[in-house]
N, CA, C and O of each residue as an XYZ file, in Angstrom:
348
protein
N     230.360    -58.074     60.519
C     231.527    -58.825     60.932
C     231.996    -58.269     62.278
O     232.110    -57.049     62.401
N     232.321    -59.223     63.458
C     232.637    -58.869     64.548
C     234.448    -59.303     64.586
O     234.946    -60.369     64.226
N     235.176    -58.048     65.161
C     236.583    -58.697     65.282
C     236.887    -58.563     66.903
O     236.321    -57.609     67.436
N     237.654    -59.342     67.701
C     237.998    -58.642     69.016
C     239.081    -58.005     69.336
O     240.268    -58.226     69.093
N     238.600    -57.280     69.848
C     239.484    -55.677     70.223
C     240.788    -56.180     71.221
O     241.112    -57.196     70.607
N     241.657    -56.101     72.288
C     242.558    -55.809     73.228
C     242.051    -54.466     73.891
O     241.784    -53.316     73.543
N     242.067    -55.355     75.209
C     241.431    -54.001     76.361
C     242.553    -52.196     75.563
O     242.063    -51.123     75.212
N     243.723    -52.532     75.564
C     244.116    -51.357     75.451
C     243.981    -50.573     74.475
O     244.118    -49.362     74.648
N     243.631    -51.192     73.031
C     242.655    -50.363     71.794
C     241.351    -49.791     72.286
O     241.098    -48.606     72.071
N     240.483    -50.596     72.956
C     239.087    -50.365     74.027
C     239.714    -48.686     74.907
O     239.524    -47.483     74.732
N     240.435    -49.466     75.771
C     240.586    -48.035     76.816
C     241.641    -46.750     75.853
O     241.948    -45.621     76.234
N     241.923    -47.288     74.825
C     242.178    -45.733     74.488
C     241.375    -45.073     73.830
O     241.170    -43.861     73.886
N     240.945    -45.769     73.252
C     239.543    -45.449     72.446
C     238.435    -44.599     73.164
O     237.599    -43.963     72.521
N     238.469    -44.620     74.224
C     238.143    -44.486     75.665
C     237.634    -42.396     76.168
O     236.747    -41.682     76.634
N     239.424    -42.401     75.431
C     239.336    -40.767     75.718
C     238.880    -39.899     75.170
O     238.894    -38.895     75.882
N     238.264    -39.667     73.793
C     237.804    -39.180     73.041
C     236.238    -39.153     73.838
O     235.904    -38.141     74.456
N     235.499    -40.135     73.771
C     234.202    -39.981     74.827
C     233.900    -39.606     76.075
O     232.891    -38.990     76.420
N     235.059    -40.098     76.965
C     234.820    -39.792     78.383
C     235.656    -39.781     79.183
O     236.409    -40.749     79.076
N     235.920    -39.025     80.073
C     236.729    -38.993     80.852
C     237.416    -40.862     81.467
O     236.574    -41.737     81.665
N     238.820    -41.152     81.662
C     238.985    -42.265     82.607
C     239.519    -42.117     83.535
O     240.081    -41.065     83.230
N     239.911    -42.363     84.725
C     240.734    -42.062     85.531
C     241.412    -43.288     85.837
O     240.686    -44.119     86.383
N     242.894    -43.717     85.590
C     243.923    -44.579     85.864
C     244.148    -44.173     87.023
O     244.240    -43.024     87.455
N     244.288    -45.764     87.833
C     244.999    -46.227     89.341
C     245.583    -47.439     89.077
O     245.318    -48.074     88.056
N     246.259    -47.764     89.807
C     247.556    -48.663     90.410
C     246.366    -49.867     90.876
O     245.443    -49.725     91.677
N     246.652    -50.790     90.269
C     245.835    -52.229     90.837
C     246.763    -52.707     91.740
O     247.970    -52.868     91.560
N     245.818    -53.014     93.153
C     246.928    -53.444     94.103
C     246.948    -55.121     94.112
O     246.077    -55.525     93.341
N     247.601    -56.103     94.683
C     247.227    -57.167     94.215
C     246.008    -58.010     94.337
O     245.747    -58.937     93.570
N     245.309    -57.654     95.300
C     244.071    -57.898     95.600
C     242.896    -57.901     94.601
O     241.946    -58.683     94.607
N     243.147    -56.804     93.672
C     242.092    -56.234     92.888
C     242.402    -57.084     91.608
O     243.526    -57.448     91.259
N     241.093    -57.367     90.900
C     241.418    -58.421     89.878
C     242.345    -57.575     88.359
O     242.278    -56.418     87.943
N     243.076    -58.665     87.918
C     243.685    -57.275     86.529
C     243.070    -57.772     85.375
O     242.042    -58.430     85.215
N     244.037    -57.257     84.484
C     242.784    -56.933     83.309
C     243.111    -58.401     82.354
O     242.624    -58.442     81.224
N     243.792    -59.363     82.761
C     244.146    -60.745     82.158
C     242.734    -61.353     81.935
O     242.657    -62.213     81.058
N     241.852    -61.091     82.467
C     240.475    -61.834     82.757
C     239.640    -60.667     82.270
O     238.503    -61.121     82.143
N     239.645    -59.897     82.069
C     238.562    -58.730     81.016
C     238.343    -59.646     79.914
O     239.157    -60.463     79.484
N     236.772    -59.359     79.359
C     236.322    -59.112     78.264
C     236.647    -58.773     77.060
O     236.350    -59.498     76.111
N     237.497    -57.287     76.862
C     237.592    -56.582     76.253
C     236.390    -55.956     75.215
O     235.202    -55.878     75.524
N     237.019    -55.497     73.814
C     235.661    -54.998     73.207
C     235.413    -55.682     72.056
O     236.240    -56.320     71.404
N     234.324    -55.544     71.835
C     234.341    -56.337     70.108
C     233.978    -55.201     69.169
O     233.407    -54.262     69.724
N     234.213    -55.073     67.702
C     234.059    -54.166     66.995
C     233.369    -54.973     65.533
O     233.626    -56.001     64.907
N     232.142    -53.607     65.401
C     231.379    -54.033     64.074
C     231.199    -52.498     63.659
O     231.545    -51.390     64.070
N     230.250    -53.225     62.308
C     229.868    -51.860     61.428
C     231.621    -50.790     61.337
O     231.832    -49.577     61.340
N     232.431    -51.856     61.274
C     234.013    -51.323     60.904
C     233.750    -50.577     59.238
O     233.223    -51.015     58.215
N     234.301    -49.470     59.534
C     233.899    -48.766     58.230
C     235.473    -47.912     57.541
O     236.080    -47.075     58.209
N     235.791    -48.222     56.515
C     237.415    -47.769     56.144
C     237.381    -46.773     55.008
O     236.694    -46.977     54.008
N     238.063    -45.787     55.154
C     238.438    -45.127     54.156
C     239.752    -44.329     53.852
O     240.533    -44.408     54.800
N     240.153    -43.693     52.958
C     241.658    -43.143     52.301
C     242.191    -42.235     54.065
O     243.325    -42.291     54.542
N     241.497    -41.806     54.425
C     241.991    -40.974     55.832
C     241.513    -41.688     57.233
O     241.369    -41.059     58.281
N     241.381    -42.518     57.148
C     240.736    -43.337     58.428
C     239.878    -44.636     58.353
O     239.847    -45.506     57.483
N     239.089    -44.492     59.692
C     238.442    -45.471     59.905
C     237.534    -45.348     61.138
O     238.007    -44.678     62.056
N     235.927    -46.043     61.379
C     235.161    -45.774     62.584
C     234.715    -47.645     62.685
O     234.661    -48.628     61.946
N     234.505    -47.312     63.936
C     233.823    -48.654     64.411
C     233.260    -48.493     65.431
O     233.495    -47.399     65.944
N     232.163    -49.546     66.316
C     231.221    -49.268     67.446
C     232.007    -50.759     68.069
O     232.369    -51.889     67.740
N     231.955    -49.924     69.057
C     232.685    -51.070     69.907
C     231.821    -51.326     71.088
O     231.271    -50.317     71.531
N     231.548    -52.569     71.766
C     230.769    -53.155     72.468
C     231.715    -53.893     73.237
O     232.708    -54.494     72.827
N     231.179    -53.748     74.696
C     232.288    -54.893     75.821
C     231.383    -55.933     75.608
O     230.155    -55.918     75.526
N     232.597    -57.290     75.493
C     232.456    -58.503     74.477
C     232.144    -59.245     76.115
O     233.051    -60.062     76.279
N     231.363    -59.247     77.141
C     231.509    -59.618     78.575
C     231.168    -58.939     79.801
O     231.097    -57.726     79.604
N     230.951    -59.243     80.890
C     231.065    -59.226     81.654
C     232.361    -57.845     82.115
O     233.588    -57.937     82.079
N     231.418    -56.537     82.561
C     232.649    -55.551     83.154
C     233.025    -56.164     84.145
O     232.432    -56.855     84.974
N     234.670    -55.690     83.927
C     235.191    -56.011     85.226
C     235.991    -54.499     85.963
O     236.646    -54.429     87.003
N     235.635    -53.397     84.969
C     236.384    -52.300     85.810
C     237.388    -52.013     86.574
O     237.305    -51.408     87.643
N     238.551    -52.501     85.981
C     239.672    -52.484     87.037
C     240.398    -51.066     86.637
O     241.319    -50.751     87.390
N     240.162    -50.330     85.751
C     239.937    -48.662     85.387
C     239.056    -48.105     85.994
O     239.619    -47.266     86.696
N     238.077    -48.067     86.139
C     237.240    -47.504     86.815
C     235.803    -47.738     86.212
O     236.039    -48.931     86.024
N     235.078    -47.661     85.953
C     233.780    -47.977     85.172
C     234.204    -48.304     84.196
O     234.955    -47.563     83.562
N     233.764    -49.844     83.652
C     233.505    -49.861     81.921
C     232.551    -48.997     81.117
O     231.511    -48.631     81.666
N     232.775    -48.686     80.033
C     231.785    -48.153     79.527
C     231.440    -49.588     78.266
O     232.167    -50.428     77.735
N     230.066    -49.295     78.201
C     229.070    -50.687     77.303
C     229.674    -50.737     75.658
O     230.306    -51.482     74.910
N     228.944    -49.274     75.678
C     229.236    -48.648     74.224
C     230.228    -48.026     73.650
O     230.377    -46.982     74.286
N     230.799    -48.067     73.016
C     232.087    -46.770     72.300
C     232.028    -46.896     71.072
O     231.773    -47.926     70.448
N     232.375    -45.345     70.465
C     232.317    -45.450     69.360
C     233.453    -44.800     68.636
O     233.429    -43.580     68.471
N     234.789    -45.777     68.040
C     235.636    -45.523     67.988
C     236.599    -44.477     66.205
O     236.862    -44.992     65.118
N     236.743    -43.614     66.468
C     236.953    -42.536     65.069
C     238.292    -42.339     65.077
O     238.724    -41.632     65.987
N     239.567    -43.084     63.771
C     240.210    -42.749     64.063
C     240.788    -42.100     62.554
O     240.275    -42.596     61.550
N     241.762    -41.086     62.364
C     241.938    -40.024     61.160
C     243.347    -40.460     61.266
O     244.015    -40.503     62.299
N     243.876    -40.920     59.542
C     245.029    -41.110     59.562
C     245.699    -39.569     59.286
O     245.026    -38.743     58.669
N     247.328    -39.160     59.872
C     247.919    -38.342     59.562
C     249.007    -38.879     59.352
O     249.587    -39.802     59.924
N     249.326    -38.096     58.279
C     250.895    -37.796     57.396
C     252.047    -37.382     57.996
O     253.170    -37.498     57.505
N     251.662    -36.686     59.526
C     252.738    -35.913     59.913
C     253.034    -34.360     59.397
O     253.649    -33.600     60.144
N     252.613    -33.954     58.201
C     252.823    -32.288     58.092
C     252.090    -31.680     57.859
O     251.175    -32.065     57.132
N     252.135    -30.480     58.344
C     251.455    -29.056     58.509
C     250.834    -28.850     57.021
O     251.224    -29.514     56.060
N     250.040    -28.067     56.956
C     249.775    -27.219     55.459
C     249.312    -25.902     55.747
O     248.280    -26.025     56.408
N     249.661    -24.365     55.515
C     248.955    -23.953     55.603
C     248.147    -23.444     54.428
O     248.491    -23.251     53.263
N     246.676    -23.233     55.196
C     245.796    -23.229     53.954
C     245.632    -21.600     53.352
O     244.670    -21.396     52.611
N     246.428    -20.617     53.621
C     246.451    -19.419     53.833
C     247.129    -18.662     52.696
O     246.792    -17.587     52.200
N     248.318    -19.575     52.339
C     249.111    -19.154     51.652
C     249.334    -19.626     49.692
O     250.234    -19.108     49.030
């Protein structure tokens, strides 16, 4: 099953793999209204999270700086508190 992503789930997804470097689109430069974005399969769920492979659904348009093709997105739900395991 394929679902589509929003560039900004895509580019955060982003940091965990690779470096991005954010700039200021001046008006000249195309924005991200006209991106692709990503599509996501092999979505996989469980009690603490969730992973998916995300693929640009298009045509890069890099207005971040390089698209990347592939990502592979891991995310771990938290509760918010500490435990220590020590005690």
């Amino acid at each position: 099953m394929i679902f589509p992503l929003g560039v900004g789930l895509a580019l955060a997804s982003t940091v965990a793999g690779a470096a991005i470097s954010l700039r200021q689109s001046s008006d000249s430069e195309r924005s991200v209204e006209g991106c692709p974005g990503y599509s996501a399969s092999n979505v996989q769920t469980s009690g603490t999270g969730l992973t998916a492979d995300l693929t640009l659904a298009g045509s890069a348009c890099n207005v971040y700086g390089r698209d990347i093709q592939d990502l592979r997105l891991i995310v771990n739900y938290d509760n918010g508190t500490m435990s220590d395991e020590n005690s």
